[in-house]
LOMIKOL-179164 format. One record per atom (N, C-alpha, C): residue in one letter; z, x, y. Coordinates in steps of 0.02 Angstrom, whole numbers, plus 50000, padded with zeros to 5 digits. Layout:
BEGIN
AZXY...
This chain:
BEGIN
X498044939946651X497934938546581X497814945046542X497474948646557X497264956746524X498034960446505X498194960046578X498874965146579X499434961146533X499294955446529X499884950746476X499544953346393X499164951546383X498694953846319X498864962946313X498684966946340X498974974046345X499664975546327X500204969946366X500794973146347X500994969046272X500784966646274X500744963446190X500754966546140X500384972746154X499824974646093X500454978746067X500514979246003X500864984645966X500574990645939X500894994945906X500485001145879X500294997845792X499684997545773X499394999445725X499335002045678X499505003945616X499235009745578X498905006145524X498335010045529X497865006245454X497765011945405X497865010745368X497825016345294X497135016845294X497085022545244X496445028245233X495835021345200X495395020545220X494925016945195X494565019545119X494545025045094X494345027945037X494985031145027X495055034044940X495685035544938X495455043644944X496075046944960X495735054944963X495855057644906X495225063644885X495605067344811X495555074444832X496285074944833X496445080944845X496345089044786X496165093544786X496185099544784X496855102344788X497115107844713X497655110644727X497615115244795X497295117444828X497005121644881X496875118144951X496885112344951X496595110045022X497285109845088X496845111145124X497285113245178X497275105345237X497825102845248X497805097245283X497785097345355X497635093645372X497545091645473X497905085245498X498015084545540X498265076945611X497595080145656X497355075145678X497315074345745X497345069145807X497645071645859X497865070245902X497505065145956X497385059845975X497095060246019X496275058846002X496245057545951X495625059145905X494945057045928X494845051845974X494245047945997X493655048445950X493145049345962X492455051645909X492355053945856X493075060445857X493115062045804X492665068645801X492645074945872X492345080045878X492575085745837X493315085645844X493765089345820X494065089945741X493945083245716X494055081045661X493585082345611X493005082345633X491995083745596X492085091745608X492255094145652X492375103045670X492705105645625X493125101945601X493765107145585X493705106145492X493315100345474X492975098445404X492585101345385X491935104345434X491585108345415X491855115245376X492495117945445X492635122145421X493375122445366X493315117645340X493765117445261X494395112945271X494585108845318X495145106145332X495085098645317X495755096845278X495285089545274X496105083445331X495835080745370X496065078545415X496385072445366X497185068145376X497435064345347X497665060345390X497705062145452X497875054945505X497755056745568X497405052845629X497045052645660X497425047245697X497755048245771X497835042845816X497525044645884X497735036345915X497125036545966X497395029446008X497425027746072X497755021746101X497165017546099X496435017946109X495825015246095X495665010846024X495665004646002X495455002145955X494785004345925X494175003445982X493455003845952X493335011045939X493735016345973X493595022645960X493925024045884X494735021845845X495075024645817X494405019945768X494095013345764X493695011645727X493045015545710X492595017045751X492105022845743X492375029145697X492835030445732X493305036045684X493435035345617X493725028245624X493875027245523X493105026945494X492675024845508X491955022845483X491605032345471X491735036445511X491515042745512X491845048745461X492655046045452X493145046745431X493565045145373X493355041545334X493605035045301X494355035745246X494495045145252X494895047645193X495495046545245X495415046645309X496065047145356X496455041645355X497065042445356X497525036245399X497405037845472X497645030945508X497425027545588X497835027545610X498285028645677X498545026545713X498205024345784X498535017045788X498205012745870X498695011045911X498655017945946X499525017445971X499595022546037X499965022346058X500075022946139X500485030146118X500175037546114X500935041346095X501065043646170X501115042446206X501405045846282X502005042546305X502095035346325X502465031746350X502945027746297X503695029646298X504095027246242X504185019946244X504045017946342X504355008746336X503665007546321X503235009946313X502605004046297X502554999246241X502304993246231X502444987846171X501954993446116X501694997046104X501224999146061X501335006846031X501915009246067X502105015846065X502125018145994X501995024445987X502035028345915X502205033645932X502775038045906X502815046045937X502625048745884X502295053645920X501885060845875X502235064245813X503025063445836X503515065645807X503485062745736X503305056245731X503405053245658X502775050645629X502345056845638X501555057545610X501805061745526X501315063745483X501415066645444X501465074545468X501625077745427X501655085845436X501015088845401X500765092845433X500145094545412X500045102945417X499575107345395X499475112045414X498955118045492X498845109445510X498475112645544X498615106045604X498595105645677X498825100745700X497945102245772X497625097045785X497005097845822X497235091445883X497125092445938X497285087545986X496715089546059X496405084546048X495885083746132X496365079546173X496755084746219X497245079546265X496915079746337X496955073646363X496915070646390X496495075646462X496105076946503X495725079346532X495535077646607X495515070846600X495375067446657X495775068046716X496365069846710X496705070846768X497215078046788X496765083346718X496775088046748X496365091846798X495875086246775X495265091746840X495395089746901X495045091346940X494975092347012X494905083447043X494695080046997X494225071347017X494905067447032X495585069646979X496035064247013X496725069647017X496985070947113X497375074847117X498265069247126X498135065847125X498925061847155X499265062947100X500095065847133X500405066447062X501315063847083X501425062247023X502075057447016X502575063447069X502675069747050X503195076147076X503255078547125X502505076247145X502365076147251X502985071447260X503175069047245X503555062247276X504265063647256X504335066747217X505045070947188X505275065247143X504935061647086X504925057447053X504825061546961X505125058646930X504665059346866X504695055646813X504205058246769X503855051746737X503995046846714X503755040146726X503985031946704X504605028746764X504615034546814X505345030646848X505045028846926X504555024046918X504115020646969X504245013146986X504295012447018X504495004747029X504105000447057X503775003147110X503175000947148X502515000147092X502204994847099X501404992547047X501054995147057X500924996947113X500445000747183X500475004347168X500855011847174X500945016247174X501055020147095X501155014447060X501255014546960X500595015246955X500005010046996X499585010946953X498995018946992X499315019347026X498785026247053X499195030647023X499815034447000X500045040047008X500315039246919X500575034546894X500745034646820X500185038046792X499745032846791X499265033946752X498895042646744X499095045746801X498855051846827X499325057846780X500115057846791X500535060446750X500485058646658X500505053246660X500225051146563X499785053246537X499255056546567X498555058546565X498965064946536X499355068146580X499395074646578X500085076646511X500405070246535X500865069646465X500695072846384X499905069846380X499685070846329X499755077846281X499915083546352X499915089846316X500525088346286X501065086246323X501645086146260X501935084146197X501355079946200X501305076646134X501135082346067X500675087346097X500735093146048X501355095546042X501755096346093X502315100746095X502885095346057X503055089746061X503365085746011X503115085845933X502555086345925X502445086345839X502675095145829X502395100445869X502635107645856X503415106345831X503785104145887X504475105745853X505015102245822X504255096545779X504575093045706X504485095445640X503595097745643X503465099045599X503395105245581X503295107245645X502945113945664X502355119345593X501745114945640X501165117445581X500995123545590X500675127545544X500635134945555X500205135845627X499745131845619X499045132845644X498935126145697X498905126545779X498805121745822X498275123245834X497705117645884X497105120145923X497025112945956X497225115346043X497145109646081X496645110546126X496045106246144X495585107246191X495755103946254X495715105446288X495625101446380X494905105846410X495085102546460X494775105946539X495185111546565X494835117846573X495025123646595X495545120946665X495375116246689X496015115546746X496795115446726X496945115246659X497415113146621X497855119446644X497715123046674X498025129946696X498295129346750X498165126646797X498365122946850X498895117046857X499155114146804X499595111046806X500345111446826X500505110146875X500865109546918X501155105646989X501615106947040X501635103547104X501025107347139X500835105247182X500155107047230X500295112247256X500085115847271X499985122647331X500275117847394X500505121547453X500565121047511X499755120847540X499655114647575X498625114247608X498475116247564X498365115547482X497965115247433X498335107547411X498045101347412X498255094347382X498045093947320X497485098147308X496925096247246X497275103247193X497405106147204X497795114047168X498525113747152X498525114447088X499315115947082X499435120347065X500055120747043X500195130047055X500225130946984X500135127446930X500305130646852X501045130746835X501545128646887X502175131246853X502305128546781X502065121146768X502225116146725X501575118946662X501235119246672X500895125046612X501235129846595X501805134146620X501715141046600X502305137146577X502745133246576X503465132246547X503045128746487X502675125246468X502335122446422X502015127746364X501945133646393X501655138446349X502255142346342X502805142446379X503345146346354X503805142746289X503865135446296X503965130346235X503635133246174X503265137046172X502735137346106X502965142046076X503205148446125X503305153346123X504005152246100X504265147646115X505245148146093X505065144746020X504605142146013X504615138845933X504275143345895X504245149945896X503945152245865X503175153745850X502785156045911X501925154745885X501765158245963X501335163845913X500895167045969X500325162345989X499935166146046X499305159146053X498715163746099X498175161446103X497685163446134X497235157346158X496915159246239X496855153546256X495955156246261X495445153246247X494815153046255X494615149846291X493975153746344X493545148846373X492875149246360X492525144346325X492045144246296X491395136346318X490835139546310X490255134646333X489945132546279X489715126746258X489465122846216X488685126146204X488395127246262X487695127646245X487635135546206X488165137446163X487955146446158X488365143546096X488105138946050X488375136245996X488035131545963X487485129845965X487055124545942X487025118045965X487215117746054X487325113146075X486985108546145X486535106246149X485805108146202X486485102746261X486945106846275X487285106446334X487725110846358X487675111046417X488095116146452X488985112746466X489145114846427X489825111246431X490445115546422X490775118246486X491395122846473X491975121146480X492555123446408X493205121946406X493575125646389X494085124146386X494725127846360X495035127846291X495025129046231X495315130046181X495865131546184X496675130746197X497115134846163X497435134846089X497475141146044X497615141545973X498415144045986X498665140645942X499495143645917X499695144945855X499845150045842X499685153145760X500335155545758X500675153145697X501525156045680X501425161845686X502095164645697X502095174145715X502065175645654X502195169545597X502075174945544X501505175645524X500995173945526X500295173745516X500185178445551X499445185345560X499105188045591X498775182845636X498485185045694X498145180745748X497575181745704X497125176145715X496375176145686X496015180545761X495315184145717X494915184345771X494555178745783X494715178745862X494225173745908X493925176945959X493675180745949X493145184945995X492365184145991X492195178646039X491495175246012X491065182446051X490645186045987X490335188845993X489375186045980X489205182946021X488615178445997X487965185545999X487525185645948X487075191245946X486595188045999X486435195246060X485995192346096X485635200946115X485065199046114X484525203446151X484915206846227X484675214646231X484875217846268X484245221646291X484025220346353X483385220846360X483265231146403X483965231146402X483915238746425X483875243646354X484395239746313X484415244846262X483895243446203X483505237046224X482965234646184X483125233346107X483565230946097X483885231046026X484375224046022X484525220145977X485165214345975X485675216645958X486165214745982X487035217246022X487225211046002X487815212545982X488745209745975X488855209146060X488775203446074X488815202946156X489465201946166X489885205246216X490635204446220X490945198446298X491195196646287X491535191746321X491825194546381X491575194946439X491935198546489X492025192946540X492795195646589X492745193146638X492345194646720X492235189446735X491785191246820X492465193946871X492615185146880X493165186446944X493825184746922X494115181946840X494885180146837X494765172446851X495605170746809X495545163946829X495725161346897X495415156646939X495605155446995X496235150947015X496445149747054X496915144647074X496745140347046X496035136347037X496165128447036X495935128446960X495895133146915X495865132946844X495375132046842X494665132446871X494055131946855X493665137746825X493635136246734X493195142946740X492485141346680X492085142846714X491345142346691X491105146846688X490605146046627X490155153946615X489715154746681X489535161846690X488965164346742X489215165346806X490155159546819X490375162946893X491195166346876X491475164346827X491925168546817X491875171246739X491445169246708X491205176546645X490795174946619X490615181146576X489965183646571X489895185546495X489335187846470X489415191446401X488935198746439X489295202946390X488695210646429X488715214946347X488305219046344X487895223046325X488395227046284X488955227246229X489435232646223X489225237746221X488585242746215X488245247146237X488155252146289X487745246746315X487735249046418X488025245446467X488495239246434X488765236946469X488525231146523X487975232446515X487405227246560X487615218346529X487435214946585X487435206746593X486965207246523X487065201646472X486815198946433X486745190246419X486145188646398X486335180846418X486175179746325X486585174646300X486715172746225X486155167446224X485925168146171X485465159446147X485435154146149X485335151246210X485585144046214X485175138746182X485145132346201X484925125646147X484695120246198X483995119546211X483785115446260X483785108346256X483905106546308X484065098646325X483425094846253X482605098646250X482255094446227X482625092346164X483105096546124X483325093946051X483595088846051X483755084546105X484205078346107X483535073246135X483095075146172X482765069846199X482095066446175X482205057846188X481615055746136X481085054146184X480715059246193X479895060346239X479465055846213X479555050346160X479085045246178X479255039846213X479755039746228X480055033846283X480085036446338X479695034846400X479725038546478X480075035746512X480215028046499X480445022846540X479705017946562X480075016946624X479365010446652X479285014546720X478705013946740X478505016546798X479075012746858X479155016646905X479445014746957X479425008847011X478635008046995X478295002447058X478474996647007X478364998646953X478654990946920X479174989046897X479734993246899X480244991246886X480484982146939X480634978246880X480974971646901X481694973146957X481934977946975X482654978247006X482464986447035X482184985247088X482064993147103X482664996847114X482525002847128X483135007747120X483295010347184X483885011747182X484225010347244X484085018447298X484025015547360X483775020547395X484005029847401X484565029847378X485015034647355X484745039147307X484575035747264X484185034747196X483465039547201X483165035347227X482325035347256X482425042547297X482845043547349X483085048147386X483025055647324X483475053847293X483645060547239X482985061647205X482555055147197X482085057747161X481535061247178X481445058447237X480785061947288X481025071247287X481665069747281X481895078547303X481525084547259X481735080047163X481715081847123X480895084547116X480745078947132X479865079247114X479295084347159X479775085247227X479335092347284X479715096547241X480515097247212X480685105847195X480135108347142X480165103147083X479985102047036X479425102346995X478615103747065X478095097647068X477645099647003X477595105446982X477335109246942X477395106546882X477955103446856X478255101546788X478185092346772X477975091546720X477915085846699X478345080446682X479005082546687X479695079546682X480305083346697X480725082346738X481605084446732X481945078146726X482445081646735X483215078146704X483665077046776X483725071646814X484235070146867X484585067446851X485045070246908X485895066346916X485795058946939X485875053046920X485545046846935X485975043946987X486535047246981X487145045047034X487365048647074X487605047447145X487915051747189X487485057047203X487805062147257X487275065547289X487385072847256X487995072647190X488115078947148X487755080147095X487935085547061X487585086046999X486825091347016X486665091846968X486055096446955X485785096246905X484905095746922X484615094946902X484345101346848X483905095046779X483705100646748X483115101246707X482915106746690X482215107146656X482245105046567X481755103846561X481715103246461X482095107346442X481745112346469X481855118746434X482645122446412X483085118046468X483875120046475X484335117346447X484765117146452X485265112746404X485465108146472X485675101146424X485935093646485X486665099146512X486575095846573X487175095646615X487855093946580X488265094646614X489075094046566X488955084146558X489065081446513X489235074146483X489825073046514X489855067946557X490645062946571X490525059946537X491475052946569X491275048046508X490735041446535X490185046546583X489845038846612X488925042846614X488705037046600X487885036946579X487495039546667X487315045046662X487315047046741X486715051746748X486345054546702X485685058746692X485145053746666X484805054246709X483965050246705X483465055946696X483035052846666X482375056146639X481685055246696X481485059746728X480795058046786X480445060046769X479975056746737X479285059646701X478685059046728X478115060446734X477345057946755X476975057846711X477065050446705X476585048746635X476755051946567X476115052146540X476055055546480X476335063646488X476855064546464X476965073846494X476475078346477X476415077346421X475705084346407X475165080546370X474625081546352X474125078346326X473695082746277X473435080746222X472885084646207X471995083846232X471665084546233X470975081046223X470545083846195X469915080746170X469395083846121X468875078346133X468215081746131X467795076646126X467925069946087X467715063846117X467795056646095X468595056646042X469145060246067X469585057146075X470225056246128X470725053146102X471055052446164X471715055146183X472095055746218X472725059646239X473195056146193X473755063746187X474435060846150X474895062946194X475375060346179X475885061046210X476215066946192X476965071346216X477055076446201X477515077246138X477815069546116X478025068446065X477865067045990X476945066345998X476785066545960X476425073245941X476255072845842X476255079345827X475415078945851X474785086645857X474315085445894X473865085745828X472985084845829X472675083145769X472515089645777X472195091645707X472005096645696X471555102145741X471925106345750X471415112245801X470535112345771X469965110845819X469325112345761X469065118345821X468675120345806X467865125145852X467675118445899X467815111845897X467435108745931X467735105446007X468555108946003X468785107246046X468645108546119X468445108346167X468285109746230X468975112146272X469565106346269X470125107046314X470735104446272X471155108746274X471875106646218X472555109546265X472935105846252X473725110846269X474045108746172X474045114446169X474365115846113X475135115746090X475445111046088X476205111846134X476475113946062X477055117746058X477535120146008X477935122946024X478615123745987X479135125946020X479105133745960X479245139645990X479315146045944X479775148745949X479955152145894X480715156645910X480395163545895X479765164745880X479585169545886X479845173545814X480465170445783X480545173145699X480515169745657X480115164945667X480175158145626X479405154145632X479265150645595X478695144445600X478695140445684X478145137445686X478085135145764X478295127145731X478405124245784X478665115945771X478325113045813X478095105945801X477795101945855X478485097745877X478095094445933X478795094245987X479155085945967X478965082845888X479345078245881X479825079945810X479685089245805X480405090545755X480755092945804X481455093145766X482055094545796X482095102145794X482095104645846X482165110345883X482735115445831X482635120345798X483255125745747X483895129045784X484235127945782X484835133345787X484655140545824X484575141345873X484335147745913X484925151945891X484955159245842X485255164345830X484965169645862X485475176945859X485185181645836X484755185945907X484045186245929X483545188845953X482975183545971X483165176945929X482475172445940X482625170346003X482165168546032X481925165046086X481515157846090X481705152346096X481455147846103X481225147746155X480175143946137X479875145446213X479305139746210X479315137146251X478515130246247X478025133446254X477565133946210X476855137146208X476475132046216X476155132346259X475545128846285X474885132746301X474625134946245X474015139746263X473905143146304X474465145946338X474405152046372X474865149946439X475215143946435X475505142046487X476165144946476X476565145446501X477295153146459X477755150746519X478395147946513X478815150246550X479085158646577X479045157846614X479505166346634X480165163446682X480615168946689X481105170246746X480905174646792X481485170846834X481245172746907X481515180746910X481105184646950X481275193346975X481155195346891X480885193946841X480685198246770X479875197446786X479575203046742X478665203646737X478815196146689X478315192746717X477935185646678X477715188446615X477725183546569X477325187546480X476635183246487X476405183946417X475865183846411X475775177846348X475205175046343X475255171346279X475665174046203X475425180046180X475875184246116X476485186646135X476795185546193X477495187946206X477905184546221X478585188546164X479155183546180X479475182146255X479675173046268X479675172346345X480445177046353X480535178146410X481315183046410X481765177646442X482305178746415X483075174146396X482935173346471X483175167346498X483435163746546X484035159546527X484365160446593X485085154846587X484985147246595X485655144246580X485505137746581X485455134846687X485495139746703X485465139646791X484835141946812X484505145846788X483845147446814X483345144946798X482835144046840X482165138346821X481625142146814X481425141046773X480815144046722X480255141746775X479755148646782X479285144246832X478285144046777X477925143446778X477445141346747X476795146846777X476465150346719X475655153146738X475165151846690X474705148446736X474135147346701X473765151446651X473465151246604X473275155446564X472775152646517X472375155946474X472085156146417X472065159646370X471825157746308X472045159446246X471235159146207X471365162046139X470615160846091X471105161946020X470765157345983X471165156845911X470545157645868X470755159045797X470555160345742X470595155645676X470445150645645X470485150045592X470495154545530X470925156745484X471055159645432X471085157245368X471065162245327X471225157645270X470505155145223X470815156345143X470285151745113X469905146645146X470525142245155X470305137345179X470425134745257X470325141345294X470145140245359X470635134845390X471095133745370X471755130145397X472465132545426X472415140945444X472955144045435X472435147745555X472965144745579X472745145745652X473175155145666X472835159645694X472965162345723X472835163545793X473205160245837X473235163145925X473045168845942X472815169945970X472525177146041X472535176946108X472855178646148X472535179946212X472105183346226X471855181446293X471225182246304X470985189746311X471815193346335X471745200546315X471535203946259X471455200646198X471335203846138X470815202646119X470445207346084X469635207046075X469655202846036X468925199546009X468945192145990X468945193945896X468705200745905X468795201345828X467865202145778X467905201345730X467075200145684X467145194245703X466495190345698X466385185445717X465805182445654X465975176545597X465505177645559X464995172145569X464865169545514X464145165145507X464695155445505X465275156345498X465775148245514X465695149645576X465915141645605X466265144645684X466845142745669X467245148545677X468185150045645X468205149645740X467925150145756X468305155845816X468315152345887X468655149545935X468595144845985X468995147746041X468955145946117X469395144046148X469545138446167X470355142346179X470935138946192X471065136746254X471275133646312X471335131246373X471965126946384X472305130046424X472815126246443X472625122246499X472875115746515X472805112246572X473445105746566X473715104746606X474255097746633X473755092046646X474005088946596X473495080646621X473905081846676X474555078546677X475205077546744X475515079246757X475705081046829X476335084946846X476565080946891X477215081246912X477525078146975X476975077747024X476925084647051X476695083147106X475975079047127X475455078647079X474835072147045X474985066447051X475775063147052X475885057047084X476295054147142X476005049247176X476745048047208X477205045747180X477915044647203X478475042847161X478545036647121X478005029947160X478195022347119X477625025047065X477215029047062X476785031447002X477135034646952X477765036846954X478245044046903X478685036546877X478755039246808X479265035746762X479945037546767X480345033446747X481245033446760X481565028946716X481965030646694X482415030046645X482855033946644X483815028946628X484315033846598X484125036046516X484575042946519X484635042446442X484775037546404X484665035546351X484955031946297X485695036246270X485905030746230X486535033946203X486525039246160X485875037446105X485705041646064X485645048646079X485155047146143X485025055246169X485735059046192X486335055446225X486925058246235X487235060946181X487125058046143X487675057046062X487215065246040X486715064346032X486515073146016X486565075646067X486485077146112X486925081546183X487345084246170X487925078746140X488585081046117X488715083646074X488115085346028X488275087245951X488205084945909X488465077945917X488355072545878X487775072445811X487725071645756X487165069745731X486785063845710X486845059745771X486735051345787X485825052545765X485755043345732X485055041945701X484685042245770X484115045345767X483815046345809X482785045745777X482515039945803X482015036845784X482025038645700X481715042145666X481445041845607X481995046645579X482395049645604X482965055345599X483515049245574X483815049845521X484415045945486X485155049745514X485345049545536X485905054145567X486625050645520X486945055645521X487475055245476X488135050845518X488075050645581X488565049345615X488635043345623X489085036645623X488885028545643X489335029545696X488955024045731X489155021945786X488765014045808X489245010445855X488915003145853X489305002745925X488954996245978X489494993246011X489004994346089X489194993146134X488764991846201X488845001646227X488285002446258X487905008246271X488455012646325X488945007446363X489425011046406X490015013146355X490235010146318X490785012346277X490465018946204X489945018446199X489635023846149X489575033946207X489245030746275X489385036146295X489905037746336X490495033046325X491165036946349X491475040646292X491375036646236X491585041146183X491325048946170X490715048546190X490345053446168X490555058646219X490815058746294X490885059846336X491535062346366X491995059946318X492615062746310X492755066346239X492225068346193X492225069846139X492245077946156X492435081246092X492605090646059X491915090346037X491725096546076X490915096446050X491005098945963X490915096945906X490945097245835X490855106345818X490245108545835X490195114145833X490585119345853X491085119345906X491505123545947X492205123445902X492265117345853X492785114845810X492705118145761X491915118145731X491915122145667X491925131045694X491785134045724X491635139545738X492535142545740X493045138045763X493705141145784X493955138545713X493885133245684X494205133045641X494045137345562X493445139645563X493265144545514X493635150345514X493915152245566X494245157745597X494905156945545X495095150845589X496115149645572X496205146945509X495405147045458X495625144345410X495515151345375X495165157545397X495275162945371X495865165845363X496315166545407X497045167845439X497575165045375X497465156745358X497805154445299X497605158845228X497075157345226X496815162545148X497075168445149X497005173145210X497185178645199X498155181545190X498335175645199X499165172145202X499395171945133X498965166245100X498975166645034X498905170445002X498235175844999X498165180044960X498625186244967X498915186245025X499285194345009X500085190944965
């Protein structure tokens, strides 16, 4: 019945829901493939206004129009010509700028079977069996050509297609490599581009070194008419250089090259270093806490109604001896892959499946004060007095900016700042660097290294007319005049809870929510008292596949500011 209903379905197009008003100046978009609509919010920021948007997904191309509303829709199959629903790319509008997230899933490494092993190609399958493991695998990959069919109709000045860095790899398999292909079918795909006219540059770039509290690495490729200058795309992110003690234009270097199987991620095949001295430099990243809502822990473990499965329980016990020190991480909830992570880091890469749980103990941080009672770490804390005995003071600092309590949303890490959890003297450090001190900035760590914890104390100051204006001290610094108020107190760090304080049916568990994914991704989804600009509706598995196969927004605006410089500067000469 499904598969009768499926081949039924025709292609779609629903007109622009608002009408658009165009600008003698505005520069137009398609995109491809469009799902969420990462690429489409990216490329708006940076001045493009998108006019049609297809997608074989109904509820996604719907989210899209609702986010979207100036675009025309297509709900349509563009890969496969016999399909009942088909639309080719070819008879989209012409636009100036053409954006496509193709298809990913079966370039990576997770699904290797391919139609050409078999000396077959595409759609000429006969077997159901074998249609439905190996089609579906080649159509996936089809998708890149769907760019290459609108290039040589319309041929827009300006392309930008994202995948998975494996996309390099596309090809028949290596000999004893099944999972590796050799690229031949990429490089004839990039030579197509090249016969139509358009230089190109291919980027590999990570989400979390962009305003994005995830570690998420891909591939960009841009194709820019020869007659246009290439834009610069040389992500130079300003980062602290701790030899030359000064902030650097950090340059993009390679480690080891791209490998056979097209895998390339920051920290094992590149790096940013020092244009200076040349030294490893690590860029500003965006911690997991900006997405996560720390007043929801979940339900304790012993009471969960449907306990969790021994696999499960297994991963978690692991988490909680590496861990024991810390009041919450972030696990892989599934399978025996994945890696775990601290607040402090950015989430793990997003699939399109709900797979990172939250392991907390209890209340994560607490305050206390005579005759009153603990808060949670999400809430903001009451006023510092002289009368406090025992506090953790929690705030997030960038060290160039105001401190935040830990239920605002975390700023845009630029520049030299450092985002760091201050807890009265409690300081993350990295591992093999001197540990800091309460007044010192914590030093950059990657999204791979685990911040480890030293106890400490602190003494603060009330200031100010009106004695409302806190200045911090460590305990190293003399305490100062001391007058006839009592301005002047200590400070004490202490963990109500840490992992290791409970056993495991005592520690809380919970997956993420969608919400928390949807900012992961960029997204600017409503988040408790936070009105977020983004809608979205519909059951919690289909919100984070979307979100999950989505262009992180930010990585969209950052390239497309570029290629929309490239046009202006077109015009103006």
């Amino acid at each position: 019945m499904r598969a009768a209903r499926q081949k039924s379905r025709t292609a779609t197009h629903r007109p622009a829901v608002r009408r658009r008003r165009f600008r003698h100046d505005d520069l137009i978009a398609v995109d491809l493939f469009s799902g969420f609509g990462g690429l489409t919010e990216g490329i708006r920021r940076a001045g493009f206004t998108t006019i049609m948007a297809a997608n074989h997904n109904p509820y996604k191309v719907e989210v899209h129009e609702a986010n979207h509303p100036e675009a025309e829709h297509w709900i349509a199959d563009l890969v496969n010509p016999d399909a009942a629903d088909y639309h080719s790319a070819r008879d989209l509008p012409p636009a100036d700028l053409l954006v496509a997230g193709v298809s990913c899933v079966n370039h990576s490494l997770a699904n290797t079977v391919r139609a050409y092993e078999q000396g077959l190609t595409l759609f000429e399958l006969e077997d159901p069996d074998f249609e439905a493991r190996v089609t579906r695998s080649e159509r996936d990959r089809a998708t890149a050509n769907c760019v290459l069919h609108y290039a040589q109709t319309h041929h827009p000045r300006l392309i930008l297609v994202e995948c998975t860095t494996q996309l390099t790899s596309w090809g028949p398999a290596l000999p004893n490599r099944p999972k590796v292909g050799d690229g031949s079918t990429y490089r004839w795909w990039l030579q197509q581009f090249e016969k139509l006219g358009y230089n190109h540059k291919v980027l590999y770039l990570n989400s979390q070194f962009f305003g994005v509290p995830q570690s998420r690495d891909r591939g960009y490729w841009v194709f820019v008419d020869k007659s246009l200058p290439m834009p610069d795309l040389e992500h130079r992110p300003v980062s602290h250089c701790g030899r030359c003690d000064t902030d650097v234009e950090a340059v993009w270097t390679w480690k080891t090259g791209i490998p056979p199987t097209g895998t390339v991620t920051y920290g094992k095949q590149y790096e940013y270093r020092c244009p200076r001295c040349y030294r490893p430099v690590v860029p500003p990243m965006t911690p997991s806490l900006h997405a996560l809502d720390l007043l929801d822990l979940g339900k304790r473990i012993g009471d969960r109604d449907r306990p969790l499965k021994e696999t499960t329980l297994a991963r978690a016990e692991r988490c909680r001896q590496r861990f024991a020190s810390f009041p919450a991480v972030l696990m892989p909830a599934k399978g025996v892959h994945g890696s775990e992570r601290l607040l402090g880091q950015p989430l793990a890469t997003q699939t399109s499946q709900q797979e990172t749980a939250l392991l907390a103990a209890g209340a994560v941080f607490a305050a206390h004060r005579h005759n009153g009672d603990g808060k949670n770490i999400a809430l903001p804390m009451d006023t510092v007095t002289g009368t406090h005995e025992k506090a953790v003071l929690l705030a997030l600092n960038n060290y160039q900016g105001g401190p935040r309590g830990a239920d605002a949303p975390l700023p845009t890490v630029v520049g030299s700042e450092t985002v760091a959890l201050v807890s009265a003297g409690v300081l993350p450090y990295r591992q093999n660097t001197v540990p800091t001190v309460h007044a010192e900035a914590m030093p950059t760590f990657t999204s791979d290294q685990i911040p480890g914890l030293l106890s400490a104390a602190g003494w603060y100051k009330q200031n100010g007319s009106s004695a409302s204006e806190t200045a911090p001290h460590p305990l190293t610094d003399p305490l100062g005049t001391l007058t006839a108020h009592d301005t002047t107190a200590l400070l004490m760090a202490e963990w109500q809870a840490s992992l290791r304080d409970l056993p495991l049916e005592d520690c809380y568990f919970r997956m993420l929510g969608p919400h928390e994914i949807g900012r992961g991704c960029g997204f600017d989804v409503p988040f408790r008292d936070h009105q977020g600009t983004f809608k979205v509706w519909g059951a919690a598995r289909d919100q984070v596949n979307g979100y999950g196969n989505a262009v992180s927004p930010q990585v969209g605006t950052w390239i497309g500011e570029r290629l929309r410089a490239v046009l202006h500067r077109a015009e103006a000469a």
